[in-house]
C-alpha positions as CSV (number, residue, x, y, z in Angstrom):
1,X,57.0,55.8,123.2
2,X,58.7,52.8,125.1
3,X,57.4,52.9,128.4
4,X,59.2,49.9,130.1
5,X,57.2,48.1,132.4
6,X,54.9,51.7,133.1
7,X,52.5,49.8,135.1
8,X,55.1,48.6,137.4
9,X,57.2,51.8,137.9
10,X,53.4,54.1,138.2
11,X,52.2,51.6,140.9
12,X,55.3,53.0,142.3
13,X,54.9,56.9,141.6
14,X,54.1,58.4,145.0
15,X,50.3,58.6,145.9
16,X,50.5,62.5,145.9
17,X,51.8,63.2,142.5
18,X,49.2,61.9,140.5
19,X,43.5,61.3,140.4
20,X,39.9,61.0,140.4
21,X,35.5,61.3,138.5
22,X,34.4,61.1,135.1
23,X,35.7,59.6,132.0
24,X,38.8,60.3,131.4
25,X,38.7,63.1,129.0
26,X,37.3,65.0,131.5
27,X,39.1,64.0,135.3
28,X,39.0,66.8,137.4
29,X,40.1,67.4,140.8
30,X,37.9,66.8,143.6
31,X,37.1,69.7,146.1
32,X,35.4,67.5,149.1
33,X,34.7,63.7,149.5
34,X,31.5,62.8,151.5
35,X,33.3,60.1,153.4
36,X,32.6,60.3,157.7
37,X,34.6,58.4,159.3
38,X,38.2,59.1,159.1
39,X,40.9,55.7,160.6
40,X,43.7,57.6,162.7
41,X,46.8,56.4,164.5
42,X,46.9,52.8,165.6
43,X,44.1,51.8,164.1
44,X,45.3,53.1,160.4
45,X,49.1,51.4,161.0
46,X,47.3,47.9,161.4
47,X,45.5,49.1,158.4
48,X,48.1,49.4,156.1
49,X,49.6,46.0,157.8
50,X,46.9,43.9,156.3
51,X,46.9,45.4,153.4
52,X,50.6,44.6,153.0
53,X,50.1,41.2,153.7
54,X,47.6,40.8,150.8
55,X,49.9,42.0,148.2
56,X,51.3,38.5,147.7
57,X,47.8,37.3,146.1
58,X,48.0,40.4,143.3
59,X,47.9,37.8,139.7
60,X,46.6,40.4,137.7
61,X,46.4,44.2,136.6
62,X,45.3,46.5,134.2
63,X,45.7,50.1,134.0
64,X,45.2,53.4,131.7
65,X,47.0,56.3,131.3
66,X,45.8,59.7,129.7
67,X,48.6,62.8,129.4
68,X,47.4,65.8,127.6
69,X,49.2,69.2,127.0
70,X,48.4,72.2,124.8
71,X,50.3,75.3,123.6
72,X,49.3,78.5,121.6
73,X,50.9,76.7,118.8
74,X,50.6,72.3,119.2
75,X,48.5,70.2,121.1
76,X,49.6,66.3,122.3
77,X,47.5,63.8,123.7
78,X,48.6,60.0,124.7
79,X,46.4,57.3,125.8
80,X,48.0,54.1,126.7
81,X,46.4,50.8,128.2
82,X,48.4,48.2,129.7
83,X,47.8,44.7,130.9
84,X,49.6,42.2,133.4
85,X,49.4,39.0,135.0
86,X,51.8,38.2,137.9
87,X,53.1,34.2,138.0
88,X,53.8,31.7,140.8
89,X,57.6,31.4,139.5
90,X,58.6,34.7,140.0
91,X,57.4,35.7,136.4
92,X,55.5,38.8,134.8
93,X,54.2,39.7,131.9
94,X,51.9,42.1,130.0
95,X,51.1,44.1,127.3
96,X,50.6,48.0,126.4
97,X,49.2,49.9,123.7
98,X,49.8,53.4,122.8
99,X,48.5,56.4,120.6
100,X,50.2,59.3,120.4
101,X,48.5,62.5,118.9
102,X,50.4,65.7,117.8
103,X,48.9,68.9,116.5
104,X,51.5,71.4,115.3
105,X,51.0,74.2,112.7
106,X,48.2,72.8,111.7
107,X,49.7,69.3,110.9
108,X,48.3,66.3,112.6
109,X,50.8,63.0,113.1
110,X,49.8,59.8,114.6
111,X,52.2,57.4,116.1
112,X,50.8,54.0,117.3
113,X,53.0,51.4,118.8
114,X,52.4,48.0,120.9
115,X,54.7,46.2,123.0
116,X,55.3,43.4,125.7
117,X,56.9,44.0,128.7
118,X,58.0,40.8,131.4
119,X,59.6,40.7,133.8
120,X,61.2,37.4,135.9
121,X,64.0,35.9,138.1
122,X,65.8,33.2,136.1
123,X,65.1,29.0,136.9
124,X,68.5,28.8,138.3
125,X,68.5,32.0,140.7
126,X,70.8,34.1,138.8
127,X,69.6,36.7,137.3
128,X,66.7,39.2,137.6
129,X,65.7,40.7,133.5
130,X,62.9,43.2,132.8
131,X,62.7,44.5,129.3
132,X,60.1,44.9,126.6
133,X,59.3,43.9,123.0
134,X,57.7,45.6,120.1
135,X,58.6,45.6,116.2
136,X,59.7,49.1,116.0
137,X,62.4,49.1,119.0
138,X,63.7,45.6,119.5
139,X,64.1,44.7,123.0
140,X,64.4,47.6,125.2
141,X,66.1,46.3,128.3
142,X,65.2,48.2,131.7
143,X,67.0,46.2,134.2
144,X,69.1,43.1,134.0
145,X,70.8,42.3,137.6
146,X,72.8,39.7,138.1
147,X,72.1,37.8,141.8
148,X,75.3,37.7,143.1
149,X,74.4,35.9,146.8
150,X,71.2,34.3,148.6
151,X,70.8,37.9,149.7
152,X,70.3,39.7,146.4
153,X,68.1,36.5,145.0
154,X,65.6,36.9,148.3
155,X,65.3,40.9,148.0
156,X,64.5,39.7,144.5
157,X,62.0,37.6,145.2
158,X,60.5,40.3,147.9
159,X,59.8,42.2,144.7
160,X,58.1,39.8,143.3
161,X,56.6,38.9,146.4
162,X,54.9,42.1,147.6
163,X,55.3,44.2,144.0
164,X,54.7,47.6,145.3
165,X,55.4,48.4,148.8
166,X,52.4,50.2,151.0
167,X,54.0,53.1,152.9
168,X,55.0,54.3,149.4
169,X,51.8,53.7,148.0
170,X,49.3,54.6,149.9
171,X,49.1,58.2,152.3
172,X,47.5,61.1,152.6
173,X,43.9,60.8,154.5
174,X,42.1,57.2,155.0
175,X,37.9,56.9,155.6
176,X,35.8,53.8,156.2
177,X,33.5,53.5,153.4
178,X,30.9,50.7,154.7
179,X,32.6,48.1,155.0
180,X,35.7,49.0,152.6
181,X,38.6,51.7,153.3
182,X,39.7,54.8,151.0
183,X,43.2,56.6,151.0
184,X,42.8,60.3,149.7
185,X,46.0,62.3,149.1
186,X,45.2,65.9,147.5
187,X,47.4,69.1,147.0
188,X,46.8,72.4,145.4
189,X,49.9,74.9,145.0
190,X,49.4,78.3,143.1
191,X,52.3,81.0,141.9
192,X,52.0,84.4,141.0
193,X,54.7,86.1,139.5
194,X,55.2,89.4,137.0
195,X,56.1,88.5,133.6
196,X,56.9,90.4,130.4
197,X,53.8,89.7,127.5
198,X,55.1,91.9,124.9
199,X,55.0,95.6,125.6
200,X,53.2,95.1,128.6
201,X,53.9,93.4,132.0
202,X,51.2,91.0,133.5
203,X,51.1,88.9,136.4
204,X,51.3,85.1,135.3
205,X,49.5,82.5,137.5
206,X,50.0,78.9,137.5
207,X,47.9,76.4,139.5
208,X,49.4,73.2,140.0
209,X,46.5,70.2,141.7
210,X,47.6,66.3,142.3
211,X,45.2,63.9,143.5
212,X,45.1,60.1,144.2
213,X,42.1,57.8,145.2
214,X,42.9,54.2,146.5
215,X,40.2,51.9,147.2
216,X,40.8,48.4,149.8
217,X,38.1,46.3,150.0
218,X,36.7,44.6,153.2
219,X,39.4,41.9,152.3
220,X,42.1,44.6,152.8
221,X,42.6,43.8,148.9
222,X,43.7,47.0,146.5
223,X,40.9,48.1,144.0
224,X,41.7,50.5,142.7
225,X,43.6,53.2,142.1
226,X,43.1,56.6,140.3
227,X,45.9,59.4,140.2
228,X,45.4,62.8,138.6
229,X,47.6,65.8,137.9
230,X,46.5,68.9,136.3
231,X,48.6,71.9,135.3
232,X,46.5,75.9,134.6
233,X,47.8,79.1,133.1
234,X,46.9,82.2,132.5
235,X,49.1,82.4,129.6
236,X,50.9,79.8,127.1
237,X,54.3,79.4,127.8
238,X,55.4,78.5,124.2
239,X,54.0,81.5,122.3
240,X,53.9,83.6,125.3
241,X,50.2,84.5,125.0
242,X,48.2,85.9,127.8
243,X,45.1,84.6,128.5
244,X,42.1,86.2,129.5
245,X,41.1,83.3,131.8
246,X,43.0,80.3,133.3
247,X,43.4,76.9,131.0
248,X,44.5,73.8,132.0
249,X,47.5,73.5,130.0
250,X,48.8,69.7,130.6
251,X,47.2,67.2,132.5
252,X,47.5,63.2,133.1
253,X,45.5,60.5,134.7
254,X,46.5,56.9,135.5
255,X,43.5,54.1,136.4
256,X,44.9,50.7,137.6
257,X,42.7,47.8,138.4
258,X,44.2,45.1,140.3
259,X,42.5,41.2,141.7
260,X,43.7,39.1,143.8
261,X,44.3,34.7,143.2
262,X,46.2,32.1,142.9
263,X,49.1,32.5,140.8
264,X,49.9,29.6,137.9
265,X,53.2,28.7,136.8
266,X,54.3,30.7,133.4
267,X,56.8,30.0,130.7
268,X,59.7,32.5,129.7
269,X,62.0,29.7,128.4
270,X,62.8,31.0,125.3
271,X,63.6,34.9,127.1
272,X,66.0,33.1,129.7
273,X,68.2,30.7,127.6
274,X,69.9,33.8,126.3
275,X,71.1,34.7,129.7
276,X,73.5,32.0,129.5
277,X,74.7,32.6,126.1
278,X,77.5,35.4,124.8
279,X,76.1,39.0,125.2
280,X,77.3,42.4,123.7
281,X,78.4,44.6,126.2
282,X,79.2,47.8,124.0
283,X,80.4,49.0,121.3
284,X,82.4,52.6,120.9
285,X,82.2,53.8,117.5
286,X,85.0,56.7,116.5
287,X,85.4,58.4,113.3
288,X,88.6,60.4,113.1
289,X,89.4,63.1,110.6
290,X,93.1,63.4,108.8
291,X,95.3,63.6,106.2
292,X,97.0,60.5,104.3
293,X,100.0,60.9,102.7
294,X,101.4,59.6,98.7
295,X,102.2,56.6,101.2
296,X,99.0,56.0,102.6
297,X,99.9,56.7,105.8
298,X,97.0,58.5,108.2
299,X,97.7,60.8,110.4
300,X,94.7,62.2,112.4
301,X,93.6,65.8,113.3
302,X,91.8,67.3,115.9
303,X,88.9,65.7,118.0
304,X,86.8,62.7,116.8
305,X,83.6,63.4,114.7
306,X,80.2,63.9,116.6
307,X,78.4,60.3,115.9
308,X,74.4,59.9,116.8
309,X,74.3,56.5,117.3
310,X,71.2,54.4,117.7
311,X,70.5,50.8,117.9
312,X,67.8,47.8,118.1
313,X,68.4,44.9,120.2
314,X,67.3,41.8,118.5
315,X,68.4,39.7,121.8
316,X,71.4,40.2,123.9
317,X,73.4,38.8,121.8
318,X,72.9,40.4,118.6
319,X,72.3,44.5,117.6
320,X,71.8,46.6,114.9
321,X,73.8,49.9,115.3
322,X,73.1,52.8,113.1
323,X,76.3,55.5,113.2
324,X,75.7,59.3,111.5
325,X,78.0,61.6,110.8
326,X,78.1,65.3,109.4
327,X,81.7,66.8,108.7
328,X,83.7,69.1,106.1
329,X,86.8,67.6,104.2
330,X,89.2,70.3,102.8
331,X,92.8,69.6,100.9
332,X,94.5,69.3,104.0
333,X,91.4,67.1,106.0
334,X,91.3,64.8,103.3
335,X,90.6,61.2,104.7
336,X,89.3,59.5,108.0
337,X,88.9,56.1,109.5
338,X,86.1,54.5,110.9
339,X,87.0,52.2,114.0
340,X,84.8,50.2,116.7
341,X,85.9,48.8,119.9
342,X,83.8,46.1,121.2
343,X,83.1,44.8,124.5
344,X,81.8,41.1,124.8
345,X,80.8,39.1,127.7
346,X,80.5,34.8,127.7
347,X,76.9,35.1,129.5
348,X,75.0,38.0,131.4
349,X,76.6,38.2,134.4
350,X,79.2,40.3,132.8
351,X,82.1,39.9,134.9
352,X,84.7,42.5,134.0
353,X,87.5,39.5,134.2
354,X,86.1,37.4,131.9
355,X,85.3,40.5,129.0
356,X,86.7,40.1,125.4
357,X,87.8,43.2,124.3
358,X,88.4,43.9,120.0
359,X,89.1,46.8,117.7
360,X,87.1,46.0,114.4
361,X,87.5,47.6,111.3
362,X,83.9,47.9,109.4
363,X,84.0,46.5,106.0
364,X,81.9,48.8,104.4
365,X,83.7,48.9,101.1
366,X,81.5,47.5,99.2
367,X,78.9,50.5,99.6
368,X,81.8,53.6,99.5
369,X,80.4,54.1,95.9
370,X,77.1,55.2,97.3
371,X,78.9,58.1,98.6
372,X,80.3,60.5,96.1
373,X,83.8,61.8,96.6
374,X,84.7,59.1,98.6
375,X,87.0,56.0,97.9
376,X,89.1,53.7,99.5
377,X,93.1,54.5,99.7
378,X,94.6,51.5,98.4
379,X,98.0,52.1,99.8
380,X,96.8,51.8,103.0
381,X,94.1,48.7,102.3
382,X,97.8,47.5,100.9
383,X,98.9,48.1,104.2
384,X,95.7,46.1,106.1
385,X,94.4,49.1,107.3
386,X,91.1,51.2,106.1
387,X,91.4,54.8,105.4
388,X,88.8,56.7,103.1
389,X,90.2,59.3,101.1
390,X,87.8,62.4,100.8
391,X,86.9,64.8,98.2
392,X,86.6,68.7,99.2
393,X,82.8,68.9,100.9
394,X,80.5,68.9,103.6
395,X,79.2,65.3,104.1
396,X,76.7,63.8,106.3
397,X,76.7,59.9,106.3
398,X,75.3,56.6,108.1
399,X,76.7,53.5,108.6
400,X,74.5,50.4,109.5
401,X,75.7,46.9,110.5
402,X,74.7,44.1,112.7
403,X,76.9,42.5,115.4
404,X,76.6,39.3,116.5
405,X,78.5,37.6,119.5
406,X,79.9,34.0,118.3
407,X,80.3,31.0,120.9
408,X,84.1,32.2,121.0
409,X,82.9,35.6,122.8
410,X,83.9,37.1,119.3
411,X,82.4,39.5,117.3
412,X,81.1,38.9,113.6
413,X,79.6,42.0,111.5
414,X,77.1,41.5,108.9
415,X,74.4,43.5,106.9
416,X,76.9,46.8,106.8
417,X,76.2,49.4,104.5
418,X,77.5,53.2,103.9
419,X,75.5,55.4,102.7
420,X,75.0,59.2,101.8
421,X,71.9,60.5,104.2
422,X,71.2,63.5,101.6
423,X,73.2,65.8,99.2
424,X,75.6,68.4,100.4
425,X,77.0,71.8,98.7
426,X,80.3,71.3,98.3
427,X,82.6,74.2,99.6
């Protein structure tokens, strides 16, 4: 679970859609606050003024994050914690750490992961690049814009600047709490409907209650925050089982800490130079199906094969792509061809005028032998060109490789491999 930047983008979730006592295994919604004094009109506008004008001293955050959901048949529950500090040179950075628990069957799995997430506007103005790091995914790249004018580089900076924007942030209800403030935003909606439970008809009710707490200090300085969402049922909607009583069937809490400071200089040298640097724009794998001839001549039928590609991004210049493919070969579907078209770029900015376009043929022959009932037509290989004669079967394949963008803005291929994903009946 790659969560980008998550305690960015939930600092930006409205207040209304998601907190609020306890521990967090056991939030609940909040019926009444004891809080007297409500701040109205005027008074609450110059308010949420102040507290605008604060948001420049945020340096650092923390936050958790608790989503739970249960079935008749599985149960999930993920806990995440996050971290950030917020630099004077338009830089951010942070860490998260995840846990992922799935009950299904009766079969527990576990699924850890840790990654980095920053966040900054390039030394020389012209770019703006949030993306995260871990060892399982590569970079995962979440935005990269390139600052075309003075006008894109200074709503940039605004981000940066302000990094959540108040009228989005904070609603609902405001109290004076002694000397410090508290936005409440609650909501409770309820459905009743008749719906089939076997032989029987029942009527299904679903309760649906969002909450968020903000606290402001006398400083006009953001707290903290706490957003809940719950989700009850009188019945499970996976194994459509009625329920005596309403459950809460899903819920998920978010807690962020933020303080206020001076922000220090920070160091994303070695994330930026890249920017500068050749960069893959995109590759378009196609496998077609055919029929060569005595000749070794390819003629193609029908529409390309289904391909589930995936990929990790080492940096933006290099990627390892990952191509599967399930298909049948018959006497007259007896061959295919694997091509790529790649897309290149001489730095980030990707201008469409100064792309390098190629079709590459993957040299996988080394590896055809770990497929049986394939080999390579030599006619054609003869003929520089790759086609792959096929045996009567059903096959289901992967090819791997890494591509790497040279200084020339051209492509080079390295690490590729073919290989047979499992065994296949052949027809």
């Amino acid at each position: 679970m790659n969560k980008k930047l998550i305690f960015v983008l939930a600092m930006l979730l409205p207040l209304s859609m998601v907190a609020c006592k306890g521990k967090a295994k056991d939030y609940s919604f909040v019926d009444n606050f004891s809080f007297k004094e409500e701040i109205k009109g005027s008074e609450r506008d110059e308010l949420l003024q102040k507290i605008a004008d604060k948001l420049g001293g945020i340096n650092k955050g923390s936050s958790t994050m608790v989503y739970e959901q249960v079935g008749g048949n599985y149960k999930s529950r993920v806990e995440m914690k996050q971290s950030m500090t917020l630099y004077s040179n338009y830089y951010m950075s942070g860490l998260e750490e995840s846990t992922e628990v799935v009950e299904r069957g009766g079969i527990k799995t576990t699924t850890k992961q840790k990654a980095e997430n920053h966040w900054f506007i390039s030394s020389d103005n012209k770019y703006s690049f949030s993306f995260s790091l871990s060892e399982k995914e590569g970079m995962d790249v979440d935005d990269l814009k390139y600052l075309a004018d003075e006008a894109a580089l200074a709503d940039e900076q605004k981000r940066f600047g302000r990094v959540l924007d108040v009228e989005d942030f904070l609603g609902g209800t405001v109290y004076k709490d002694g000397k410090n403030y508290v936005f409440v935003a609650s909501s409770v909606n309820e459905q009743y409907s008749p719906m089939e439970f076997g032989n029987d008809t029942k009527v299904a009710h679903g309760r649906m209650e969002t909450q968020a707490v903000a606290r402001v200090n006398s400083k006009f300085e953001i707290t903290k925050v706490q957003n809940y969402s719950g989700t009850f049922m009188n019945y499970f909607s996976d194994s459509k089982e009625y329920l005596n009583e309403m459950q809460r069937v899903s819920y998920q809490y978010i807690e962020m800490s933020l303080t206020y400071g001076k922000r220090k200089a920070g160091n994303f040298a070695k994330y930026e130079e890249q920017l500068n640097k050749p960069v893959v724009g995109y590759l378009e794998n196609t496998l077609w199906q055919g029929s060569v001839d005595e000749d070794g001549n390819f003629t193609q039928k029908g529409s390309p094969v289904t391909l589930n590609n995936s990929l990790k991004v080492e940096n933006l210049g290099k990627v390892h792509y990952s191509s599967q493919a399930t298909f049948t070969a018959t006497a007259d579907n007896n061959a295919f061809v694997f091509g790529i078209n790649a897309t290149t770029y001489p730095d980030a900015q990707r201008d469409s005028e100064k792309k390098v376009t190629e079709d590459l043929v993957l040299p996988f022959e080394d590896s055809i032998g770990n497929v049986p009932g394939f080999s390579v037509n030599e006619k054609a290989k003869a003929a520089g060109k790759q086609v792959i004669n096929v045996e009567p079967g059903t096959y289901t394949i992967r090819f791997d490789w890494d591509v790497e963008v040279g200084a020339d803005v051209k492509v080079q291929l390295s690490n590729v491999s073919l290989i047979r994903s499992f065994p296949q009946a052949d027809i």
